[in-house]
VOBA-1610 file (N, C-alpha, C; in pm, whole numbers, padded with zeros to 5 digits, always signed):
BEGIN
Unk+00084-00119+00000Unk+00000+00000+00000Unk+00088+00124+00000Unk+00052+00219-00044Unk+00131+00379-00115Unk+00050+00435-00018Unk+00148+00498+00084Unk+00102+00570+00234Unk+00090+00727+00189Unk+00232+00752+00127Unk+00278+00869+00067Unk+00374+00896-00031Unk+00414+00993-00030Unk+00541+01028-00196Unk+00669+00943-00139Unk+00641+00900-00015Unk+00817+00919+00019Unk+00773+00763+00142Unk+00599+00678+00127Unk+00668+00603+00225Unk+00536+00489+00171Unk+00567+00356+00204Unk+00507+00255+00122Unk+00477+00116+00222Unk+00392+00037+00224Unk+00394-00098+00315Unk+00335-00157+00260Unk+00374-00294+00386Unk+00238-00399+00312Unk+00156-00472+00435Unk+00023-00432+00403Unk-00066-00465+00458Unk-00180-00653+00401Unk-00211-00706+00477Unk-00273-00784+00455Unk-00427-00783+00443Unk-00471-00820+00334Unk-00615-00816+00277Unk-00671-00970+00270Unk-00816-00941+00313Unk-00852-01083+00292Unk-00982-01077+00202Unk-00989-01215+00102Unk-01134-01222+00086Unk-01204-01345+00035Unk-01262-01432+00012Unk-01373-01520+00001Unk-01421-01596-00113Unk-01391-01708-00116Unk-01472-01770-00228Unk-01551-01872-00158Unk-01672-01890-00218Unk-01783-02017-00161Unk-01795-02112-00265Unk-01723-02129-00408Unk-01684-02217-00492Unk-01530-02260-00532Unk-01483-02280-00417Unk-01329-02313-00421Unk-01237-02228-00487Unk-01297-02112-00488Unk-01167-02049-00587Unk-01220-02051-00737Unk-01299-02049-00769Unk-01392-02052-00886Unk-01415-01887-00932Unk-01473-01822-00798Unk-01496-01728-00801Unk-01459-01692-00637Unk-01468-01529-00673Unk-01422-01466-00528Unk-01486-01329-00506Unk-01533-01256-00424Unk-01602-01166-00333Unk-01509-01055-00442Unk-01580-00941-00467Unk-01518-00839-00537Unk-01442-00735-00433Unk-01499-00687-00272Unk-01437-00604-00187Unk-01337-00714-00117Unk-01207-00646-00081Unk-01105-00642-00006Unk-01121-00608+00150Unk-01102-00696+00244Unk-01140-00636+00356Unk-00982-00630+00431Unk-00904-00551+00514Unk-00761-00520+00543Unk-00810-00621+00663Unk-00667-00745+00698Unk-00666-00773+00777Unk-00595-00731+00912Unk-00471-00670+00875Unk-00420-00583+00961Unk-00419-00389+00931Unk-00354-00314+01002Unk-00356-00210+01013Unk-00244-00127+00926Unk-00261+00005+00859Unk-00139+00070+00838Unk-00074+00125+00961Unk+00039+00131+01015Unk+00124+00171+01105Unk+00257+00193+01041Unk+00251+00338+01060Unk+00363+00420+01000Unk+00427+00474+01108Unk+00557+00527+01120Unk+00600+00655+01171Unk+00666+00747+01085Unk+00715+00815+01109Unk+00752+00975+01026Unk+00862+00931+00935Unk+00911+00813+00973Unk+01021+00802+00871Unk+01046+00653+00801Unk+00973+00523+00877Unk+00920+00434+00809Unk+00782+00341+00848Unk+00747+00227+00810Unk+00617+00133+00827Unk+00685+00003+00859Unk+00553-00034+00988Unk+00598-00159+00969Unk+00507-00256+00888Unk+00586-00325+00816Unk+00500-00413+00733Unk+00431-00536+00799Unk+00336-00575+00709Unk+00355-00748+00767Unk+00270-00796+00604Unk+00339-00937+00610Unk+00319-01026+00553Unk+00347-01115+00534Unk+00384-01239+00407Unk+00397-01365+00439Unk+00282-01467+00560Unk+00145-01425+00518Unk+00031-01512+00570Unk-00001-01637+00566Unk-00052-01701+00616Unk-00043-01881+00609Unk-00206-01884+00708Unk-00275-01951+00636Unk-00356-01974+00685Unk-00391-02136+00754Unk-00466-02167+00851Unk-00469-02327+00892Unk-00613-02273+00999Unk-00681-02408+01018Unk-00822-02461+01106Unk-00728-02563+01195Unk-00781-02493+01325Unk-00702-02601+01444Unk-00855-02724+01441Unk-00796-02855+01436Unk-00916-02928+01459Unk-00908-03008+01615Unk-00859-02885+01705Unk-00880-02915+01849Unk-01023-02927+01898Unk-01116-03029+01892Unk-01255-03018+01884Unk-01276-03001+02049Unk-01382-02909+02012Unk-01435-02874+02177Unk-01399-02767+02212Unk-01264-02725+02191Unk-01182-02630+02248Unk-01148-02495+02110Unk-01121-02544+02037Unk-01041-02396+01947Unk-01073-02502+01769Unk-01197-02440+01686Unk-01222-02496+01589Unk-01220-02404+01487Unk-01124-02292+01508Unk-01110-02166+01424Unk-01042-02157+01347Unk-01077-02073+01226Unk-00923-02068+01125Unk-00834-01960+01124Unk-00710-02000+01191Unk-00609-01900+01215Unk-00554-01865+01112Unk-00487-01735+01102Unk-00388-01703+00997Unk-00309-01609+01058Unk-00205-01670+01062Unk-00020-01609+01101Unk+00059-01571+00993Unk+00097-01441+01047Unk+00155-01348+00946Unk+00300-01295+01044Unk+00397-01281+00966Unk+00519-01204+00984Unk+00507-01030+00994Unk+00572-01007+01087Unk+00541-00854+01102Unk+00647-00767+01205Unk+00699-00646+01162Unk+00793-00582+01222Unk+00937-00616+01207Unk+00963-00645+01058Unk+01078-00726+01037Unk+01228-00598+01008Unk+01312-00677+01117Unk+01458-00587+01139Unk+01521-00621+01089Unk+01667-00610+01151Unk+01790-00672+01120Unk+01820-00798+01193Unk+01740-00783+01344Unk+01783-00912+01444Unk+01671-01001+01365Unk+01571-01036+01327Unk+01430-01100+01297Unk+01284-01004+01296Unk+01214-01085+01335Unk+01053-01039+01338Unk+00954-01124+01377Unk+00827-01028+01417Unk+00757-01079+01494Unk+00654-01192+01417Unk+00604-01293+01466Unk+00476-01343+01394Unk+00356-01333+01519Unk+00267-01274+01433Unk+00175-01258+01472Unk-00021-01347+01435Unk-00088-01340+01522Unk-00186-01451+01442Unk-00343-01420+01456Unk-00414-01388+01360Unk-00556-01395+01357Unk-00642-01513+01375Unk-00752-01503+01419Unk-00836-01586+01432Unk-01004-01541+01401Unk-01108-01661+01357Unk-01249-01634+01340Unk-01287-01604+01480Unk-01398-01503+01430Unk-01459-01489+01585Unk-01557-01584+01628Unk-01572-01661+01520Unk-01671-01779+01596Unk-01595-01928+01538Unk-01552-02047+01637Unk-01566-02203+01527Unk-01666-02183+01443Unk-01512-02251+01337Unk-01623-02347+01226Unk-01634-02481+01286Unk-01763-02476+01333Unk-01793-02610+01325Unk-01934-02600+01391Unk-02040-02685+01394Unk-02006-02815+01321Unk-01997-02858+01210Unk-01924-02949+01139Unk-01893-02967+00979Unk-01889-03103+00947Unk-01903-03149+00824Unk-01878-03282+00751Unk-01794-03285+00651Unk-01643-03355+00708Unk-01528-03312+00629Unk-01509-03450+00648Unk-01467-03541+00539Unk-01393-03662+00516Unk-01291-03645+00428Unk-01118-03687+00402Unk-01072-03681+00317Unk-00950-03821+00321Unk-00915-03793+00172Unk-00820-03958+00148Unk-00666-03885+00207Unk-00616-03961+00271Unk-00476-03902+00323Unk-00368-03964+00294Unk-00371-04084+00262Unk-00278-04167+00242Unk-00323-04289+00144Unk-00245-04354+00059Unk-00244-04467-00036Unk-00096-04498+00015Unk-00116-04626-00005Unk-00002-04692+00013Unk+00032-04877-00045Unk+00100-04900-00055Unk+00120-05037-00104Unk+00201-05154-00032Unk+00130-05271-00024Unk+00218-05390+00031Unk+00277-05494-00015Unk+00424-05498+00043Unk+00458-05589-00017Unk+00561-05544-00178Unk+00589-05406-00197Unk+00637-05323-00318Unk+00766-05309-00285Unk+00819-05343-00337Unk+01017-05346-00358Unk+01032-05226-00460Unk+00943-05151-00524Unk+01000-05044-00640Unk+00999-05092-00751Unk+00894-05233-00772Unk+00882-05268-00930Unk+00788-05404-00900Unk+00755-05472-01010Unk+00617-05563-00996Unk+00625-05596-01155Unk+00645-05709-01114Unk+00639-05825-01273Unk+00506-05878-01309Unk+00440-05845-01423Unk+00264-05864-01411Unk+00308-06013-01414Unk+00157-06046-01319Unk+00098-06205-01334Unk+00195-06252-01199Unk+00288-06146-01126Unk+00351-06213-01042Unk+00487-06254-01078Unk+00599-06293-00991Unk+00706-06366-01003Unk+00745-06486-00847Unk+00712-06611-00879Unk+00690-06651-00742Unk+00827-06718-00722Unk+00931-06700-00786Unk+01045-06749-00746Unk+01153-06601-00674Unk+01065-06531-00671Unk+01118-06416-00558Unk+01023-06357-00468Unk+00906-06448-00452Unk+00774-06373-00348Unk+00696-06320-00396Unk+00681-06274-00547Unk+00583-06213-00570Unk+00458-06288-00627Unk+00355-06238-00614Unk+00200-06318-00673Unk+00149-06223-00785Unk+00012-06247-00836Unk-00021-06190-00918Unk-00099-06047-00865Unk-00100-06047-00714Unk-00220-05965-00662Unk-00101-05829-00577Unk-00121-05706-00603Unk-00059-05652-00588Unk-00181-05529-00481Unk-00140-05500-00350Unk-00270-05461-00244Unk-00223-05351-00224Unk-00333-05250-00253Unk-00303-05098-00219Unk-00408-05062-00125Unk-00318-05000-00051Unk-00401-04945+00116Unk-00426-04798+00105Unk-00608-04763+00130Unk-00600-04679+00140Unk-00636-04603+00254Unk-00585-04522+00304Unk-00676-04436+00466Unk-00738-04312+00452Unk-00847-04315+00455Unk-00955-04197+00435Unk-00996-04199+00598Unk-00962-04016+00658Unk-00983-03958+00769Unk-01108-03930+00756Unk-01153-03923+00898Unk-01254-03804+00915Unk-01220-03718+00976Unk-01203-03583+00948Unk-01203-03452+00963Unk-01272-03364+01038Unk-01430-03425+01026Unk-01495-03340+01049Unk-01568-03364+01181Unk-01700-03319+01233Unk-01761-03357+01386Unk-01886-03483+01375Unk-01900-03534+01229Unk-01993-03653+01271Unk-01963-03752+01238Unk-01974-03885+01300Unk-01977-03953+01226Unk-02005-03998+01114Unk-01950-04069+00991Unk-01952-04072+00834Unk-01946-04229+00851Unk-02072-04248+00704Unk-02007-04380+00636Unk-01928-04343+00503Unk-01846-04368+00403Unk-01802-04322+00324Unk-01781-04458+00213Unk-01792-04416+00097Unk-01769-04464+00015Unk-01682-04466-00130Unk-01546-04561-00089Unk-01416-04505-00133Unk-01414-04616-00276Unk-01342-04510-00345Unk-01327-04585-00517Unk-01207-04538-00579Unk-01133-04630-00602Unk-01024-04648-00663Unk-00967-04712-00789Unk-00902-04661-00881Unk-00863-04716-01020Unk-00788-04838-01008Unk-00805-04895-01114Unk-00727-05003-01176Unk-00710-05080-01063Unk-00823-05140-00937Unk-00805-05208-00858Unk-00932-05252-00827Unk-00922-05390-00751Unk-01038-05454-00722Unk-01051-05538-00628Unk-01154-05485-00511Unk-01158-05521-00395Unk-01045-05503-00293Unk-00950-05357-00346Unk-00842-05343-00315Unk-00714-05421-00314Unk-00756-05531-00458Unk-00612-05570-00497Unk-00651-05543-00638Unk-00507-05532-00696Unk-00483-05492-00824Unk-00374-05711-00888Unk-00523-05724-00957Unk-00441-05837-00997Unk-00352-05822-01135Unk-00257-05863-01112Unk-00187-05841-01249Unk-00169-05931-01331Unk-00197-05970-01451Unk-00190-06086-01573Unk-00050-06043-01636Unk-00003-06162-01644Unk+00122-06159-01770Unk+00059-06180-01868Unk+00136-06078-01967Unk+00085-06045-02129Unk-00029-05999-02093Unk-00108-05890-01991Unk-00202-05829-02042Unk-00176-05739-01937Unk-00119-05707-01810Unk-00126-05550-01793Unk+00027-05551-01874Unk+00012-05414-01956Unk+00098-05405-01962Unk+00208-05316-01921Unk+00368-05345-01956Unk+00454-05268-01847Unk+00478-05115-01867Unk+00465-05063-01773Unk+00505-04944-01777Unk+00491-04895-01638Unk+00462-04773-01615Unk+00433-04681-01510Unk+00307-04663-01475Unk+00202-04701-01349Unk+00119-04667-01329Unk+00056-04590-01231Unk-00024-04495-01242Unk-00072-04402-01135Unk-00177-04483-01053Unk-00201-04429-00954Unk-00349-04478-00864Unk-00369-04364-00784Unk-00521-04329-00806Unk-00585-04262-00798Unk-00702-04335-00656Unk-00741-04258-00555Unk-00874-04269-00454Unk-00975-04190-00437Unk-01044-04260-00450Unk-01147-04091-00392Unk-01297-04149-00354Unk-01273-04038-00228Unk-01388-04056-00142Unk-01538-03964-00199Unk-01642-04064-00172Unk-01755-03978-00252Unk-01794-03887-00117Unk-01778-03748-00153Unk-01906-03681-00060Unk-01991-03692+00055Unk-01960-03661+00171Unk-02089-03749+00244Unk-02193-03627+00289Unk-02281-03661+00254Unk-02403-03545+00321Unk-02384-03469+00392Unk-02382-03311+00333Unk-02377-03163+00435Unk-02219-03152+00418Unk-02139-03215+00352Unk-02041-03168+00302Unk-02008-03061+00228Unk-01926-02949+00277Unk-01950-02825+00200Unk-01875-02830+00050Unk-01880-02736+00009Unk-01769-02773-00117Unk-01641-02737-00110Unk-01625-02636-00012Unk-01488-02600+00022Unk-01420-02752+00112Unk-01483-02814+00135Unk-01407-02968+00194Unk-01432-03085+00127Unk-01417-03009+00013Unk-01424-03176-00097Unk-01255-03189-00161Unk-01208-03067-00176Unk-01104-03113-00213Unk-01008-03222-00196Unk-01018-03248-00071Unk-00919-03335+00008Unk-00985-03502-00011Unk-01091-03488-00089Unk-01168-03633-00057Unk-01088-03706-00203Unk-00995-03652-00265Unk-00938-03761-00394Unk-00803-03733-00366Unk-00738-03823-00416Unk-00617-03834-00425Unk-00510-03922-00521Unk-00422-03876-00567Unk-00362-03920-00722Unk-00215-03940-00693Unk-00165-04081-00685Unk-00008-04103-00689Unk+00047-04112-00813Unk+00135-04038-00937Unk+00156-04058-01055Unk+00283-04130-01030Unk+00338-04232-01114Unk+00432-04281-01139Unk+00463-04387-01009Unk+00352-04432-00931Unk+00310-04505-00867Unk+00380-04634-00831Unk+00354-04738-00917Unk+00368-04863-00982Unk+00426-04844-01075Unk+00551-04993-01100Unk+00634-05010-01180Unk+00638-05107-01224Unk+00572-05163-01332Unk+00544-05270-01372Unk+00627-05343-01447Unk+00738-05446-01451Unk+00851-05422-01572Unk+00788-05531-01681Unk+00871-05531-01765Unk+00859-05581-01887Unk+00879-05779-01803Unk+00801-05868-01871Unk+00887-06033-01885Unk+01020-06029-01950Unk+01106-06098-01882Unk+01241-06082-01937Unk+01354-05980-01888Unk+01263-05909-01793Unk+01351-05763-01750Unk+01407-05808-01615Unk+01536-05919-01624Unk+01572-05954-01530Unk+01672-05913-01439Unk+01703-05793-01516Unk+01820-05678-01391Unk+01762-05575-01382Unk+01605-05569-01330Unk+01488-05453-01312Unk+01538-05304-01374Unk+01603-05270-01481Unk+01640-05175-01509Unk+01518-05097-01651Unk+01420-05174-01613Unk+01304-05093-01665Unk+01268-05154-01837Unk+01379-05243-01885Unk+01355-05306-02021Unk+01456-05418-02028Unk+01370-05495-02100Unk+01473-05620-02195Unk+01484-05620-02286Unk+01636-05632-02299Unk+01736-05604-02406Unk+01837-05723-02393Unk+01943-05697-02454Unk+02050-05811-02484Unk+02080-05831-02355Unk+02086-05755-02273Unk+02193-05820-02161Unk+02132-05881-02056Unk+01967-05834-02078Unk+01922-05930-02006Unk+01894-06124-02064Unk+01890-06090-02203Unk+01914-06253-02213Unk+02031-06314-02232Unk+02131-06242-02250Unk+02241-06305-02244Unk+02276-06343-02110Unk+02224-06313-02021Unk+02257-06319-01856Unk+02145-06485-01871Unk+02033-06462-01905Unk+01990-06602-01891Unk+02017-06718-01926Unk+02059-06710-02046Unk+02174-06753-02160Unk+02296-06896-02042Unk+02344-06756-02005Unk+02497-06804-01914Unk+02437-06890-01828Unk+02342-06872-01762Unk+02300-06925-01625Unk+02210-07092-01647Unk+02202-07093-01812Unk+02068-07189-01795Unk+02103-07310-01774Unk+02002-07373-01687Unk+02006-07549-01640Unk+02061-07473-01506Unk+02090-07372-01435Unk+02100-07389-01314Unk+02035-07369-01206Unk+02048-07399-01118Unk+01972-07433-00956Unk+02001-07426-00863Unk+01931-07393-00761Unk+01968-07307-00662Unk+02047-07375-00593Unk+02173-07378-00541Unk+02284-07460-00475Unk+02253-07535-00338Unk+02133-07460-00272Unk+02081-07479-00149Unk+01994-07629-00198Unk+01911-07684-00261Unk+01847-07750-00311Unk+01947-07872-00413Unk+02038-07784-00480Unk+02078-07880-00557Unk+02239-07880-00555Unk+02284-07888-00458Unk+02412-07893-00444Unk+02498-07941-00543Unk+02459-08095-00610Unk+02523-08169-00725Unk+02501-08105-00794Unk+02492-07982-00851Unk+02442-07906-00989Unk+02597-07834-00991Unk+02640-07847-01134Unk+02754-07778-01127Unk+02786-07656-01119Unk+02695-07586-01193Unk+02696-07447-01206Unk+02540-07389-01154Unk+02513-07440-01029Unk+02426-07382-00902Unk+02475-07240-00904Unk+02594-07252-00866Unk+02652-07080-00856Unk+02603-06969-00912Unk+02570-06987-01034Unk+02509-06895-01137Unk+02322-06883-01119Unk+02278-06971-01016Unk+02153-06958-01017Unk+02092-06827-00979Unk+02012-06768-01021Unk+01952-06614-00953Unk+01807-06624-01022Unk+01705-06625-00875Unk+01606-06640-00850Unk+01473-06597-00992Unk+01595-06416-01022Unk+01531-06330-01150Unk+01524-06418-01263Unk+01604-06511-01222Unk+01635-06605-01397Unk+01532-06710-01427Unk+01512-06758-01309Unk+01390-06801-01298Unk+01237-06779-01322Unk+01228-06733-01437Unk+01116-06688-01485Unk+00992-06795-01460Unk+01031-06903-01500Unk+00880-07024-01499Unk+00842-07077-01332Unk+00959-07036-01260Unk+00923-07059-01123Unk+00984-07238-01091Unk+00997-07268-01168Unk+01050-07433-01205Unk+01112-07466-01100Unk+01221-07396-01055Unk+01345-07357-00981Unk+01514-07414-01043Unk+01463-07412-01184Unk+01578-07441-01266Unk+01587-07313-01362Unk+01649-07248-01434Unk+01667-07158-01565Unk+01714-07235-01662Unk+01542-07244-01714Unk+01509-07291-01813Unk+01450-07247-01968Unk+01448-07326-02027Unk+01417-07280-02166Unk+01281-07164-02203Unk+01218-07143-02078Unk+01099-07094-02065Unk+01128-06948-02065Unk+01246-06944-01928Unk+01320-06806-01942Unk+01373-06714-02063Unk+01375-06849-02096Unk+01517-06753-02257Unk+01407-06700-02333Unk+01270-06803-02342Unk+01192-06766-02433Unk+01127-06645-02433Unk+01094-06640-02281Unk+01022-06517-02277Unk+01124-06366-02274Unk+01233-06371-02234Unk+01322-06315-02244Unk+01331-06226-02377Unk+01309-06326-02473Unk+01337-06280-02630Unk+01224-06224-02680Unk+01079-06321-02578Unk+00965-06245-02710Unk+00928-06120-02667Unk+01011-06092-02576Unk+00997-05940-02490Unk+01102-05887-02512Unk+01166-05925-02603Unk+01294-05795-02637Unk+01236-05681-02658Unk+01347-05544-02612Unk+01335-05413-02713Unk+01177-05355-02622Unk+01114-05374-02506Unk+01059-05346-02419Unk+01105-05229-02378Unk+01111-05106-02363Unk+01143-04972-02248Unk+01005-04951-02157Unk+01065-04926-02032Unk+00948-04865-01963Unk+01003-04707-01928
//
């Protein structure tokens, strides 16, 4: 704000939308004061707004602002509603999460290193608000909160997962935002054949199967000569040998990038 020819601040203004930011209130209302003296102002700004959800006690939405700033620091200072918000119906998704995820996932499973075809994503949807909620949560590319995966039909790449909670009655619209939620680049699905998880199969992953084949795990097959070379990844058919099954699929999945 322009006080005078010779002196300038900044004051904090507030104002209102009842469609998320869609639209907004045309007047400016000052949240703090101009305070000048004869030769400078103190400012304030840098505002942050937050709702304490201390229920019972303090259900207001504060906003703390910086103010009186020197050379040593400055003060923060903090507004509040003159009345709680509340009571309200606020549900939102807070967390997705996955079990059992090492940072990659071979569709259809790989069971000669633990993995299955069913890959389980957890989701936790809060309640927020002062009533009790039933809610009803829906999520992509999953079912019954597992995501089963087929070899040769999901195919590999990168996948997002997405949650979202429907609405629950007397929900305002300013507290819907929080009811979805979107992990991009999520899931890592690799290619068959992508047996040094480096996102594709190419030569070096079958030449690695190549070297190793007919062998077995040394623990099991001690008389095997070249046990040594066994690795679980090579094991594509689950057999517990690296076998001809490996190489095959290895190859008909060449030239794969994820």
């Amino acid at each position: 704000m322009i006080v005078s020819s010779t002196q300038s601040t900044f004051v904090i203004y507030g104002k209102y939308s009842v469609d998320v930011g869609a639209h907004w209130n045309s007047a400016e209302t000052p949240l703090t004061t101009v305070s000048c003296g004869t030769s400078s102002c103190v400012d304030s700004q840098y505002p942050a707004a937050a709702q304490s959800y201390n229920v019972g006690i303090d259900q207001n939405i504060w906003i703390f602002y910086s103010t009186d700033p020197g050379v040593t620091g400055f003060d923060i200072w903090g507004l509040k509603t003159t009345n709680p918000v509340s009571p309200i119906h606020d549900v939102a998704v807070s967390l997705i999460g996955l079990s059992s995820y090492s940072g990659f996932w071979y569709a259809g499973g790989f069971p000669a290193i633990g993995q299955n075809a069913n890959l389980t994503v957890n989701v936790t949807v809060k309640n927020l608000g002062d009533f009790s909620e039933n809610v009803a949560v829906t999520l992509t590319i999953v079912v019954s909160f597992k995501w089963k995966t087929v070899f040769d039909s999901t195919k590999p790449g990168w996948y997002a997962i997405s949650a979202v909670t429907a609405s629950v009655p007397g929900e305002s619209l300013g507290n819907t935002p929080d009811n979805n939620m979107t992990m991009t680049h999520f899931v890592h699905v690799l290619p068959p054949g992508d047996v040094d998880q480096d996102g594709s199969t190419t030569a070096n992953d079958v030449s690695q199967i190549k070297y190793a084949y007919g062998a077995q795990p040394c623990s099991v097959h001690p008389e095997n000569p070249i046990c040594y070379l066994y690795n679980p990844y090579f094991d594509i058919s689950g057999s517990g040998t690296v076998d001809a099954v490996a190489i095959s699929v290895a190859i008909a999945h060449y030239g794969i990038f994820t």
